[in-house]
N, C-alpha and C positions, 0 to 999 in steps of 0.2 A: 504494500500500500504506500505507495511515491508520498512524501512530503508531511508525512506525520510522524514526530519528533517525540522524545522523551521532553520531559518539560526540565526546567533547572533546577538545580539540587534536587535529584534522583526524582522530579516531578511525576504530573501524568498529564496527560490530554483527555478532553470529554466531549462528548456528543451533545446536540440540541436538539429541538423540536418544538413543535406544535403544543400547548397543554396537554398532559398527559391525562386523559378523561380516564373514569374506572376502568381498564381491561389486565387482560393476564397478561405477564410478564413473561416475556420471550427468551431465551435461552442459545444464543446461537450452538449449534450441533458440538456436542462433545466437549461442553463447557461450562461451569458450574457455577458463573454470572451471567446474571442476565437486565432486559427491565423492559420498560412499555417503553417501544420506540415513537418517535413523534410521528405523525402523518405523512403520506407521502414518503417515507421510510420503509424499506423492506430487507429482505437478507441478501447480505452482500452475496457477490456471487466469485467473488475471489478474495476475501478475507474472511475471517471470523469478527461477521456485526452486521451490522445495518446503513442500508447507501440507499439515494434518490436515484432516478430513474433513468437519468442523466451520469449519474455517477459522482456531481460536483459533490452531493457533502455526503459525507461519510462516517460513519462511527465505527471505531475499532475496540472492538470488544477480547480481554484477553487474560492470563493470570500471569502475576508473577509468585514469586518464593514468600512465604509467610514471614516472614522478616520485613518485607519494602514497607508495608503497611505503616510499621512501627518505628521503621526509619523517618519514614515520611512524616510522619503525624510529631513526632520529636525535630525535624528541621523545623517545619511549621512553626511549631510551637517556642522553640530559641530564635526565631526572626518573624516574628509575627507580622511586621512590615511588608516582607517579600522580598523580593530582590527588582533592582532598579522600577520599574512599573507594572510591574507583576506580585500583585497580592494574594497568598493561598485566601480561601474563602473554607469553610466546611456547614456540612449542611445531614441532617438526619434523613436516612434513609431505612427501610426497610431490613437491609442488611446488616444495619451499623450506621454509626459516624465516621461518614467519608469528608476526604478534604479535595479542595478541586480547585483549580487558577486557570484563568484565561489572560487571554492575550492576542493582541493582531500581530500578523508575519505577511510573508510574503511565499506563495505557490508558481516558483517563475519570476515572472511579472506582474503576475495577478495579484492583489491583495485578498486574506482570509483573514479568518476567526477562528483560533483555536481553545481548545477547552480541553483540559483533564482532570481525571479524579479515579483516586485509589479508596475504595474500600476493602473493610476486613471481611476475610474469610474463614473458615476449622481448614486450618495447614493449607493456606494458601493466601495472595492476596488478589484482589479486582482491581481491573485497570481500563479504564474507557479513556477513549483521546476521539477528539470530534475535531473535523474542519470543514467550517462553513463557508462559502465564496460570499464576497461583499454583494452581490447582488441576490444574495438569498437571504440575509442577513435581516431582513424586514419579518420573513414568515418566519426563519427560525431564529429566533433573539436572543440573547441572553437570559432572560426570561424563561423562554420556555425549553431551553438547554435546562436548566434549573429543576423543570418541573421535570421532566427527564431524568437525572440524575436522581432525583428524588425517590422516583418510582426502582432501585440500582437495588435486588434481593440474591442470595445465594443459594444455594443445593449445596448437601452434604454430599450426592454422588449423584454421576452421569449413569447411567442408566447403561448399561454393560451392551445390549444392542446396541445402543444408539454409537457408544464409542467403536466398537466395531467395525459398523459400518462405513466407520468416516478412515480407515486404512486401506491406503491401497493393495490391502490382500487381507485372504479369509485366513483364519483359523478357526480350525475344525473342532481343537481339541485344548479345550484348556487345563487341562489335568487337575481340577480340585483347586487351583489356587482361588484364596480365598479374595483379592483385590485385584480389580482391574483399573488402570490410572493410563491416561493418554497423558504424552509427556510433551506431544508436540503433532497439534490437530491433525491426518492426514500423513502425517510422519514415524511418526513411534507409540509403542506405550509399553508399560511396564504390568507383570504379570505377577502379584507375589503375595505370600502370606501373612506379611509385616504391614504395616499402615507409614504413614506419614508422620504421625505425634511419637511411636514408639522407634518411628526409624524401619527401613530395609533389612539392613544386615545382618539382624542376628535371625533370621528367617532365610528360607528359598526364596530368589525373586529372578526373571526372565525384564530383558529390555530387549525388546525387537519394533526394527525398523528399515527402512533403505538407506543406501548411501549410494555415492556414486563415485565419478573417475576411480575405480578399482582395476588394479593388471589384469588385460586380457593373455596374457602371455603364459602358459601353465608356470615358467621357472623364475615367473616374479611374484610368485602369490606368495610362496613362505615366507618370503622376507616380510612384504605386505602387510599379513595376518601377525605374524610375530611382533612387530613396532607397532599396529593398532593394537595387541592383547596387551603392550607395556603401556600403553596411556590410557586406561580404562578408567576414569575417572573414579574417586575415590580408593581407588588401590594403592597401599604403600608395602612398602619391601618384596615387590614383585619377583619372583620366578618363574621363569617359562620350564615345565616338566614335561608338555609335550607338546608337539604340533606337526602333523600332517594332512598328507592331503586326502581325502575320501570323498563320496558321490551322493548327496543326498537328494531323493525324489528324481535319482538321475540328473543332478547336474552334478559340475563339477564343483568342491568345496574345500573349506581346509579347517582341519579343528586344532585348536589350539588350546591347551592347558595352564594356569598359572595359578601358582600358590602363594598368599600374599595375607594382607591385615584392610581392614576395610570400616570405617564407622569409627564413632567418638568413643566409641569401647573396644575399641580393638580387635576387632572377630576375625577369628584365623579361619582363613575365608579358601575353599578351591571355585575356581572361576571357568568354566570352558566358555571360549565363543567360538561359535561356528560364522565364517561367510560363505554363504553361497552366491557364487557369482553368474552374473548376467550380462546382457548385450548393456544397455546404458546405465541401470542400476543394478545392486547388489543386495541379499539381504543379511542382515547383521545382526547375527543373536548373541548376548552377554547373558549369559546364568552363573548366578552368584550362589552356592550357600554353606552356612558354615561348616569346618572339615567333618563334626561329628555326624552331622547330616547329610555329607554325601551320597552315599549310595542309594536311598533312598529318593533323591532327590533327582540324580543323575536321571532314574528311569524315569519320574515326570518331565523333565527338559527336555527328554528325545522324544516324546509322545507327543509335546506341543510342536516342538520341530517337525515333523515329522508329517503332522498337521497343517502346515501352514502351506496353501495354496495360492497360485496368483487368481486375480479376479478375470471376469468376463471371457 
């Protein structure tokens, strides 16, 4: 989405509209903020939120880490002022007390209106950013960006089809894990027993998603796979204990092993990821779970692998 910004000091941008009259609160897909978009507002069709028909304004709907929230509401709150002519404002919403600032910029050469606001979330935070074009700025005003923001409520969880659906591939088989979480709409999500409040790692948990420019070449894949399994985020004192090449669902693939420490507690964690490679993309599976729990856990990670289908 061109031209919408983080706001300053770790800000947000927000959305306007029309008075928000009584209706239900919309949710863009696989998203656990949502609110009554203004009139003339509907679902974007290449972001997650809400765009005019034209595409000029736009609302971008999205979560960060549960942390920004309380960043943010603490900047706020040591500069009440704002920064140069930019005043946070905060405003009760359904979800919580969210804070939110506006401001004019420039789209190009156009002039707009921008707006954000972060509200709290359970283990996450809300983040809407709105840009209005000066010539729209009469029907949606600040005002009724306001009323908008107002109407801004949460979900404790997405709805496990709905997340689904919104990957570009089926799985068939999710092996009993008890949390399903998209990590990035369309892109990933994470498969696992642990929650968000108590943390991943001292549980099994699966992050499958695509990536791309990966070696078409068979004798550049180990290497490949072996320097991605050393940057797995959150791994420390990494060992690679194995990795070759094998065929899963008949393509070609490479697994790789590592044994390492993971989380604020230190869990002696074994790690395989599998990629299976493709013409433009790849897919990229990380299964984490701690060493006592592996073997058990091992035979759930191959079932979901094993499982996973491309679409159409």
């Amino acid at each position: 989405m061109k031209s919408i910004r983080p706001l300053a000091a770790l800000a947000l941008l927000i959305a306007s509209a029309l008075p928000a009259v009584a209706a239900d609160a919309v949710f863009p897909p696989g998203l656990r903020v949502g609110m009554v978009p203004l009139i003339g507002l509907s679902q974007a069709k290449t972001f997650p939120g809400f765009e005019s028909d034209d595409g000029g304004v736009k609302v971008l709907v999205t979560e960060l880490p549960p942390d920004a929230y309380g960043e943010v509401a603490n900047a706020f709150k040591a500069n009440p002022g704002g920064v140069g002519s930019i005043k946070p404002e905060k405003i009760d919403t359904p979800a919580g007390l969210a804070y939110y600032t506006i401001e004019t910029g420039k789209d190009g050469t156009a002039t707009v209106r921008r707006y954000s606001m972060i509200v709290p979330g359970t283990g996450f935070s809300g983040y809407v950013a709105v840009q209005i074009p000066e010539n729209a700025t009469k029907i949606y005003s600040d005002d009724a960006v306001r009323q908008m923001f107002a109407t801004a409520v949460t979900r404790k969880e997405v709805p496990v089809d709905e997340q689904l659906a919104r990957m570009p591939f089926r799985i068939t088989d999710l092996a009993d894990f008890k949390n399903v979480r998209t990590l990035s709409p369309g892109a990933s999500i994470v498969l696992a027993d642990g929650d968000e409040a108590t943390g991943f790692e001292p549980k099994p948990y699966m992050i499958i998603g695509l990536i791309g420019a990966t070696p078409q070449q068979a004798e550049d894949r180990a290497r490949f796979a072996q320097e991605a399994a050393m940057q797995i985020p959150g791994m420390r004192e990494s060992r690679i204990t194995m990795s070759e090449p094998i065929r899963v669902n008949g393509q070609p693939a490479m697994e790789t092993r590592v044994d390492g420490v993971s989380g604020k507690d230190k869990t002696q964690v074994t790690v395989v990821q599998w990629i299976r490679f493709g013409g433009g993309t790849s897919l990229r599976i990380i299964a984490s779970a701690p060493r006592d729990q592996w073997s058990e856990a091992f035979t759930r990670f191959r079932a979901v692998r094993d499982g996973i289908q491309p679409k159409g």
